[in-house]
C-alpha positions in Angstrom: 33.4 -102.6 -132.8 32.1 -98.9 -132.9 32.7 -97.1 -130.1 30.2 -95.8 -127.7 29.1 -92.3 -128.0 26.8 -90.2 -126.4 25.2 -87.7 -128.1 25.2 -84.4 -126.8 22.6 -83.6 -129.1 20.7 -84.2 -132.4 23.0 -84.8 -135.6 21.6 -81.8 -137.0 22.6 -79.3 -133.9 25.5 -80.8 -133.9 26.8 -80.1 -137.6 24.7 -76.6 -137.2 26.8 -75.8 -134.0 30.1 -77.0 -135.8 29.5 -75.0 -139.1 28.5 -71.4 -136.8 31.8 -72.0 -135.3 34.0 -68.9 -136.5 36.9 -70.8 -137.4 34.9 -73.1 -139.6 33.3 -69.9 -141.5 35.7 -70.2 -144.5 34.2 -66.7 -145.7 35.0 -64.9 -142.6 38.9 -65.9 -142.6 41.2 -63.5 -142.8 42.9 -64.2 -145.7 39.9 -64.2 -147.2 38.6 -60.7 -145.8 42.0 -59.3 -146.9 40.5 -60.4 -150.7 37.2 -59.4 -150.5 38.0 -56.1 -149.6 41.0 -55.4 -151.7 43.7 -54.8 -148.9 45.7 -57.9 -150.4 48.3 -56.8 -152.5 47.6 -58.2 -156.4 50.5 -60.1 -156.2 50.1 -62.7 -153.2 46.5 -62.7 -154.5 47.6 -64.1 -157.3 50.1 -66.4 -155.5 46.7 -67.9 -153.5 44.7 -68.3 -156.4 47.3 -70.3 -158.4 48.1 -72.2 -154.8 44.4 -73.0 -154.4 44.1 -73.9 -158.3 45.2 -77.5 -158.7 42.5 -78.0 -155.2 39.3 -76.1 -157.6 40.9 -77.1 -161.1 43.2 -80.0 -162.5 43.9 -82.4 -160.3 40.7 -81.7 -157.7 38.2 -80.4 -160.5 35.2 -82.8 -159.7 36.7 -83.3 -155.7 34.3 -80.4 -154.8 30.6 -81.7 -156.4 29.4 -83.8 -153.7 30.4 -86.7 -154.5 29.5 -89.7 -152.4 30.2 -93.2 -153.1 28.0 -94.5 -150.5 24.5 -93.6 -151.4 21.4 -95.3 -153.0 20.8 -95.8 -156.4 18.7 -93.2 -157.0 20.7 -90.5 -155.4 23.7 -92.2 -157.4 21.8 -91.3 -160.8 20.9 -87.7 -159.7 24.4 -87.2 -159.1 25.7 -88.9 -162.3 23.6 -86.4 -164.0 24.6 -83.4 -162.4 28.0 -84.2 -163.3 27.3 -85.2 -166.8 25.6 -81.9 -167.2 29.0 -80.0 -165.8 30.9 -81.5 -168.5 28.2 -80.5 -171.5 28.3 -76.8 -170.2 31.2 -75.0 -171.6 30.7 -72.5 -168.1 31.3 -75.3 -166.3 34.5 -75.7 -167.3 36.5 -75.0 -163.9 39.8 -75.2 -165.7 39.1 -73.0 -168.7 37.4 -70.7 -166.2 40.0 -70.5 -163.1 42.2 -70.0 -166.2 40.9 -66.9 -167.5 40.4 -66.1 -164.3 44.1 -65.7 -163.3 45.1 -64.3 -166.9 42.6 -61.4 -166.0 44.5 -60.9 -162.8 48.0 -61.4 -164.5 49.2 -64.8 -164.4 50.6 -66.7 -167.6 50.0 -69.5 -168.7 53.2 -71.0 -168.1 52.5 -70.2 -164.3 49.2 -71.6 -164.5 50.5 -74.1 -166.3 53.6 -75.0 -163.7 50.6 -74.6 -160.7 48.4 -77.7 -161.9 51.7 -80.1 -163.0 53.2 -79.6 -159.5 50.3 -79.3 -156.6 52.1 -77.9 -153.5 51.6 -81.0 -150.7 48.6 -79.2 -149.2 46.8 -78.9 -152.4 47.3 -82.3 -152.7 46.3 -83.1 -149.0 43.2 -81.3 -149.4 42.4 -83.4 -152.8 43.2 -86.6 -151.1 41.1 -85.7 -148.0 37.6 -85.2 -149.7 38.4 -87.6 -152.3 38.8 -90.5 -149.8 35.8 -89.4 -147.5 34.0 -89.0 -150.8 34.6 -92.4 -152.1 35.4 -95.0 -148.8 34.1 -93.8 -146.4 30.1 -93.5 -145.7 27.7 -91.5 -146.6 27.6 -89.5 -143.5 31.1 -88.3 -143.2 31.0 -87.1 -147.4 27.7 -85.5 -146.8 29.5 -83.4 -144.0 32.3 -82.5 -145.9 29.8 -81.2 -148.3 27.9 -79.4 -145.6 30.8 -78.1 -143.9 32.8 -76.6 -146.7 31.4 -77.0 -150.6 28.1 -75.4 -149.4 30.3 -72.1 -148.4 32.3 -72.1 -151.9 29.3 -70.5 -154.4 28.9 -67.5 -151.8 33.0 -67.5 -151.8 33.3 -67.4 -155.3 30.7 -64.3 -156.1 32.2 -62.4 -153.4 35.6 -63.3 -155.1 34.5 -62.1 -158.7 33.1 -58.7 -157.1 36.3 -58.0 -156.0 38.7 -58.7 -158.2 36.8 -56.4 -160.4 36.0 -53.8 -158.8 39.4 -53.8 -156.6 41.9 -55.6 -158.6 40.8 -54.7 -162.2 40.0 -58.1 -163.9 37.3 -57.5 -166.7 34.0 -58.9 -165.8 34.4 -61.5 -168.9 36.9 -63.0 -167.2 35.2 -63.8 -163.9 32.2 -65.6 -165.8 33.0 -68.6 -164.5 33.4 -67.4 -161.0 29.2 -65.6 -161.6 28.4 -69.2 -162.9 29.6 -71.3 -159.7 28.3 -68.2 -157.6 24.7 -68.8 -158.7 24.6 -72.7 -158.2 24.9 -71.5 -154.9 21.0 -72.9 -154.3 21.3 -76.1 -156.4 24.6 -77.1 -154.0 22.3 -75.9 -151.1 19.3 -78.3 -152.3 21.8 -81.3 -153.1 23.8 -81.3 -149.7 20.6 -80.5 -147.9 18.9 -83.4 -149.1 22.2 -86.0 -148.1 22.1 -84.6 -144.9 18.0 -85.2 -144.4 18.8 -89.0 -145.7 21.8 -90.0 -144.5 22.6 -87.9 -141.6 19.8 -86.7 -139.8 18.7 -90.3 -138.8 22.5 -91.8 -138.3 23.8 -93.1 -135.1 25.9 -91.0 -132.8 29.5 -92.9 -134.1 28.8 -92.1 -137.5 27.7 -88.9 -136.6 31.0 -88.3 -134.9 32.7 -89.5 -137.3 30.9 -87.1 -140.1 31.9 -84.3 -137.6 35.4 -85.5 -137.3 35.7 -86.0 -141.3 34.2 -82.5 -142.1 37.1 -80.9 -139.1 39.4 -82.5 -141.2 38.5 -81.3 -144.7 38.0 -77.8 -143.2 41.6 -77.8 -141.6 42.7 -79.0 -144.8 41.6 -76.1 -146.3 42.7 -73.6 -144.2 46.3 -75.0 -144.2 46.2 -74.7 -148.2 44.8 -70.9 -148.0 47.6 -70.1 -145.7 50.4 -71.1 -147.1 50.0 -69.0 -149.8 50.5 -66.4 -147.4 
């Protein structure tokens, strides 16, 4: 039996109100800040991208598409496609592309290599987080995930490639996967504001809650990952 929740206020508010928070605005962490502006040293830059790599590449490559398990048929086909069409664009390719990305910056191969055959346990955690909202549980709580923190990553990852070029001196080939992902940016918009409309603007307070408590998690899990690289 669900429990009973009382709304405090529409689902919408409440995910807006959630996602304004400043710990939840993934750009705006520190870490992150320390990037963007080039006051990270190269090498623990380095160390984060390769520790973030197996969650964006390898292992978690398609855990970040907005992928829910729970939806209609016809939202089910739209995503199939989308997908289908990742995997027949060469830019697309986030394992190529987080590769050269990391050569530009000076990683090997070998250290590439070593990063995606052994995922540190909160790489994995973060995997196995969106990957089990995405595929058990409804519609509501993968649509928030989406919301929460895959909206956030296009904008992440153009910021990303301006920097590393113009602070940390990786050619602008390198980064073309990073441009790529940075201008889906309002394709992933369009998608996760379209699974919010249907499946959580008109859901009942538990599920809402437990959309909010699903998209706290996959955020945390995040932030955990980013920082222990630090």
């Amino acid at each position: 039996m669900s429990l009973e929740i009382q709304a405090s206020g529409s689902p919408l508010a409440l995910i807006a109100d959630d996602a304004n928070r400043q710990e939840n605005r993934i750009v705006e962490h520190p870490v992150w800040v320390a990037v963007l502006n080039g006051t990270l040293p190269k090498a623990r830059l380095k160390r984060l991208l390769l520790t973030i790599l197996p969650a964006v590449a390898g292992p978690g490559r398609y855990a970040f598409a907005a992928k829910v398990s729970q939806i209609d048929a016809q939202d089910g086909k739209a995503l199939f496609m989308q997908l289908f069409d990742s995997i027949k664009d060469a830019a697309a390719n986030a394992d190529e592309g987080w590769r050269q990305v990391l050569i530009g910056l000076g990683a090997t191969d070998r250290e590439i290599r070593a990063a995606l055959a052994s995922p540190s346990a909160e790489a994995q955690d973060l995997v196995d987080v969106v990957r089990t909202h995405g595929l058990s549980s409804s519609a509501v709580e993968a649509a928030v995930i989406a919301y929460m923190l895959e909206r956030h990553f296009p904008q992440l990852w153009g910021k990303l490639a301006a920097s590393l070029e113009k602070h940390y001196g990786v050619s602008k080939a390198a980064l073309a996967y990073l441009h790529h992902e940075a201008q889906r940016g309002d394709e992933i918009d369009h998608w996760v504001d379209h699974l919010i409309d249907k499946y959580v603007a008109t859901a009942e307070a538990y599920s809402v809650y437990q959309g909010r408590r699903a998209g706290r998690e996959a955020l945390w899990a995040w932030t955990v990952l980013v920082e222990s690289a630090i």
